[in-house]
Phi, psi and omega in degrees: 000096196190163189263138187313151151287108159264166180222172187273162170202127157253120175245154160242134176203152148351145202292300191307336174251052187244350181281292181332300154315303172315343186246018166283293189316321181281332178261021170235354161050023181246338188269116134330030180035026213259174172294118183256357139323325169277340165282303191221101211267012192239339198273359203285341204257350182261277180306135156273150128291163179287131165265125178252098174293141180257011206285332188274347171270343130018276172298293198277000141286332167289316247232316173290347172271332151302280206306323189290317189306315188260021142313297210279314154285333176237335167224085177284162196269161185265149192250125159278196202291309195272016170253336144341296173271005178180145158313119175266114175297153167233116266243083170294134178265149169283357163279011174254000174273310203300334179252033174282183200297136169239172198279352160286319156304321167288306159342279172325306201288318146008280189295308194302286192292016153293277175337283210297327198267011117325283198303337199299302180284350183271324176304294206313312201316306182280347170300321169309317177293271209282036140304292169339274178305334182282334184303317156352271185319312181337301177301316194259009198286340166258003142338136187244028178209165188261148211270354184272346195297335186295328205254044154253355172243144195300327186253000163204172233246150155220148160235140213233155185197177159217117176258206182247145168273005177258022141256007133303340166279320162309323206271333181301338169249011149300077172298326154313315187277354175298309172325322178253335209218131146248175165221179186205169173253141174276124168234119184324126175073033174207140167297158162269129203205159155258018149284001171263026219272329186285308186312304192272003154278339181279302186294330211273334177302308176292349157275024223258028135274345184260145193296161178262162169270152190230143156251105182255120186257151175172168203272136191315332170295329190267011180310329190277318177330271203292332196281329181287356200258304179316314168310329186280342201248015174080346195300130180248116182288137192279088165272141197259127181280173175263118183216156152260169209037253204239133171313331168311294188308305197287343171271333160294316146326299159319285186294002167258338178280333187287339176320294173349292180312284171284019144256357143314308209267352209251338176269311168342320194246341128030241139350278180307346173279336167300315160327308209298314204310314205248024159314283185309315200282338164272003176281330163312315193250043169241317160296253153035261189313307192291323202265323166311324200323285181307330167309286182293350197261334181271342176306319199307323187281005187277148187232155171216161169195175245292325215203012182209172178203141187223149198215159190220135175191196158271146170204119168332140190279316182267020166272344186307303175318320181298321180274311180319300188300303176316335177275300197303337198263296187258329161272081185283009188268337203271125183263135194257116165262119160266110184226194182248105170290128167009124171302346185274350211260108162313071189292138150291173179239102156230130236247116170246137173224165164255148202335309200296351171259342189299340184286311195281356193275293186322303171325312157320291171319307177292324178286316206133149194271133182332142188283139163333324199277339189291244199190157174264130198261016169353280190304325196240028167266332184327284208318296177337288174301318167306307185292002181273265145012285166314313171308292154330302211256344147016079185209116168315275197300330174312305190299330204269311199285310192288347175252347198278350185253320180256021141280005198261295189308339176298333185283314182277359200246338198341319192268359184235111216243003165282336221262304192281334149311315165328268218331324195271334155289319195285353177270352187255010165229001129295312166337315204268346174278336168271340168302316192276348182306290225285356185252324163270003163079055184226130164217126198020053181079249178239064146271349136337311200283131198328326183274030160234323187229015146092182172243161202093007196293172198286312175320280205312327199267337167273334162315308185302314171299334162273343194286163213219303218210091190286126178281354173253007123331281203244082190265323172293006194238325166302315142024269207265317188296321174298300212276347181271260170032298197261281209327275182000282173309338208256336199278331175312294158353272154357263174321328171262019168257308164346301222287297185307342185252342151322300188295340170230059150068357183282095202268347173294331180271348164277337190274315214251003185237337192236253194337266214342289172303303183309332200259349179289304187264354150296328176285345173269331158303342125252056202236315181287336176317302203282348168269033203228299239215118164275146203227142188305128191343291291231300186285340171293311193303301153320285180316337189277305157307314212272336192252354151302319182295307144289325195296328195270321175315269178014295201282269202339304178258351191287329191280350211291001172274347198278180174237143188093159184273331205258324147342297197284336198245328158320318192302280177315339191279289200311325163318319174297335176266354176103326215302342168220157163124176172292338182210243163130145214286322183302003206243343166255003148285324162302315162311319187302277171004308199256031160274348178326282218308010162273301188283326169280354181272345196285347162280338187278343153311299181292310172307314157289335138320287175287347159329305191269337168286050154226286200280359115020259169323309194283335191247357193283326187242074188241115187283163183091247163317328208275316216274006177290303192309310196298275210286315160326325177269290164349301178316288216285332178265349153296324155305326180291310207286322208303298166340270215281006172261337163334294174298334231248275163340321200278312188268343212277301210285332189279334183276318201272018149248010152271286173305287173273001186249283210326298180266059193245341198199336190265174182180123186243178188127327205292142171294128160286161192275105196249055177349172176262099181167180193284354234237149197179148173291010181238325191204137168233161163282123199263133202261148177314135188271000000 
């Protein structure tokens, strides 16, 4: 369980064998790449880089980005559960690369999903339109006359408008406006007739809140006239679309062309469902294609010059052999330069570990991967984090639930190996939630307790044997175990900044950056102890000795980079408060301080549990119905608290291994180690058995 050992490669080989290496090198999928100019600054004036064109693998993503667009719209793919939860790669045989999609097939299908996803968009467009125009339209489908007839007399003006009805009995009593205008009321679904004089008494009763429609006629000369008499009178002129005959005619014309339309777009997905049957096959040559890509785009890194061709990368020290026997066997011309990277050197990272550590590995992997030179901090994060976890979410059945759903997901993802670690952490921090339910007295919060399942029930009688400590009982003494806890972790921390700087000769940063703080902050903690608690002289004197003894290394050594003794011993005194140096005391009380969030979250669990067992509970001698009501509220708000107390854990417990663990010792940031081969975060290759 350790970060690989790397090592530098030079290779030189013949111009003529430099396509044939590359594509050794992609298929044994252990070599880095690197610049090899950038390596080797003396070669720039002798070596080309390689020019790689990318146009033709290019093409064929763009054009598979077609296909996939009108896929996506008329037969999207249904996602299972496990691509429901996290991006999955897709997990290719290599008889589906050698029989795959070829470029006259892909053409041809190409051309076909072009033509469709033409009628498909010029259709959505004009569907867009006339959607448009019937909204449009929507309001006047009851005019009862056709809108081009207003605009046919040469000499006079007509306008549609909506008044009120008390400004239409003004204007009806307006004499000036009889002079210049006349009007009349429009009633939806009637003619202007004066046979109509009963119909539109009828409408205007049932309507006789609603503004009206008005029609005003008048002479053209007199138009600046009627607009202004009208306008005083409330009137709102009406723009009339330009159509001929009756807005009714024109919205049936309209609705037999959208019919149209979407039956157009309706033989389109059709069509496109046929498309579908070779979905995996174009996703095969979308990887395929994606993976020449990158191939070529790594050639780049690459030099040539008349007669030699030279390449450059990283390599695992225990990969090594494998490629030496592979040069020595086919390339015999070609020559291997190995060496030790540089201390200064951005090395990639890769990191082995064993399965039992890989869940804990994903964590890592979220902050960042270790700097070459560090350590991996796998291995001594498990404890933490379960025990973080565990606290947090510290409920038996919760626990009983959480493993039993993420053995199920562990079951469905095996080939998928980010998916199934999770799964395999949350299933090794249900273990630990169920250890802390049974120790903090929680099974779906007190549903154990006699007014919910009577009394002497089996649950009740075991909680009681197992149970250590009710945190709502005794929240100060759980309290004080979250805060011994953060202490623990923070001397823990510590101790592995020691571990790390040992391990690459730094032997000053370990004593004096690391031991110094080991031997300073037990001692102010029980120097503070004593104003809470009395503790015998004998144990005050240790404490007193042990944090004078840091205190004084401290002033002595935090400064030692400064220049002057009086630098140097200011620097270190300021050091003791945190504002310079590696640590500092307010910076390890604060860190403690925020282990609280172990006894609230581990309350919030509990306290919202029992919630939904009280109102439950409450609904239960409801006749009939209650005790259906009662287990029905249970289901669904236990199911609720389980989630969000799951997330709630999850992140509580990842920041104070980020934050108060990480930054005692750790620094991510690091490159992952990323070989030359077909394997990709979208799609891998499965390998033979």
């Amino acid at each position: 369980m350790a970060i690989d050992i790397m090592k530098k490669l030079t290779v030189v080989c013949e111009n003529a064998a430099a396509q044939r290496l590359m594509k050794t090198l992609h298929g044994l999928g252990v070599v880095q790449l690197t610049d090899a100019l950038a390596q080797h600054e003396a070669a720039a004036g002798v070596l080309e880089r390689d020019e790689q064109s990318t146009e033709e693998w290019d093409t064929d993503l763009q054009k598979l980005h077609l296909i996939f667009g009108l896929l996506d719209v008329f037969a999207a793919e249904k996602r299972s559960f496990v691509a429901g939860l996290a991006s999955v790669p897709l997990i290719i045989e290599q008889a589906e690369l050698d029989t795959g999609i070829g470029y006259a097939e892909l053409e041809t299908l190409y051309v076909e999903a072009l033509q469709l996803d033409g009628v498909y968009r010029q259709a959505e467009r004009r569907i867009g339109e006339v959607e448009a125009q019937l909204a449009e339209l929507a309001p006047l489908e009851e005019l009862p006359f056709a809108i081009d007839e207003m605009s046919m007399s040469e000499r006079v003006r007509m306008m549609l408008g909506m008044m009120r009805s008390q400004s239409i009995a003004e204007l009806a009593q307006d004499a000036e406006a009889a002079k210049t205008l006349a009007w009349e009321l429009v009633v939806p679904g009637h003619c202007l007739r004066k046979g109509s004089e009963t119909a539109a008494a009828e409408w205007e009763a049932t309507h006789s809140d609603e503004p009206r429609w008005v029609l005003a006629a008048f002479l053209k000369e007199d138009t600046e006239a009627a607009r202004k008499c009208l306008s005083s009178h409330g009137f709102e002129e009406i723009t009339l679309p330009q159509i001929r005959g009756t807005v009714r005619d024109r919205v049936r014309e309209l609705n037999g062309e959208l019919a149209e339309l979407r039956q157009s777009v309706a033989g389109v997905g059709e069509k496109v469902q046929k498309l579908a049957v070779n979905r995996r096959r174009f996703l095969v040559l979308k990887a395929l294609r994606m993976n020449q890509r990158d191939a070529a785009l790594a050639r780049r890194s690459c030099v040539h010059g008349e007669w030699t061709h030279m390449l450059t990368g990283y390599i695992r020290e225990r990969d090594l052999p494998q490629l030496t026997s592979v040069l020595d066997a086919e390339f015999p011309s070609a020559s291997l330069l190995v060496e030790d990277p540089g201390p200064d050197e951005d090395v990639p990272v890769s990191l082995t570990v064993s399965r039992h550590v890989r869940p804990v590995q994903t964590l890592v992997n979220l902050f960042g991967l270790p700097l070459y030179k560090s350590f991996d901090p796998s291995p001594f994060l498990m404890l933490n984090f379960y025990l973080f976890f565990g606290i947090c979410f510290s409920d038996l059945a919760y626990g009983v639930s959480l493993v039993l759903l993420s053995y199920y997901i562990m079951r469905r993802t095996r080939q998928y190996e980010g998916v199934y670690n999770f799964a395999k952490l949350l299933l090794f921090a249900g273990f630990s939630t169920m250890i802390f339910g049974m120790l903090l007295g929680s099974w779906f919060g007190d549903l154990y307790e006699a007014q919910y399942l009577g009394e002497g029930n089996p649950m009740a009688k075991f909680m009681g044997l197992v149970s250590v400590i009710d945190p709502l009982e005794k929240p100060v003494i759980v309290l004080l175990i979250a805060l011994a806890i953060g202490m623990v972790n923070q001397f823990y921390g510590i101790a592995l900044k020691m571990y790390g700087a040992l391990k690459n000769g730094d032997t000053a940063t370990a004593v004096f950056d690391g031991l110094l703080w080991l031997i300073i902050l037990p001692g102010a903690v029980i120097v503070v102890s004593t104003m809470f608690v009395a503790l015998p002289a004998s144990v005050l004197r240790v404490g007193l000795a042990l944090f004078a003894i840091g205190a004084l290394g401290l002033i002595l050594t935090q400064g030692r980079s400064s220049k002057g003794l009086v630098a140097r011993l200011g620097t270190g005194l300021v050091s003791l408060y945190g504002i310079v140096g590696s640590y500092g005391l307010t910076a390890f009380i604060g860190d403690t301080m925020s282990y609280c969030r172990l006894l609230a979250l581990g309350l919030t669990t509990s306290i919202v549990a029992l919630s939904f067992n009280m109102m439950a509970n409450l609904l239960r001698p409801i006749p009939y119905v209650g005790i259906v009501l009662f287990i029905l509220v249970l289901i669904v708000g236990h199911i609720f608290n389980f989630f969000i107390s799951v997330l709630g854990a999850f992140v509580h417990s990842m920041r104070l291994i980020f934050v108060e663990f990480f930054g005692r010792f750790y620094a991510g940031g690091a490159k992952p180690f990323a070989p030359l081969g077909f394997n990709s975060r979208e799609a891998v290759l499965k390998k033979a058995p």
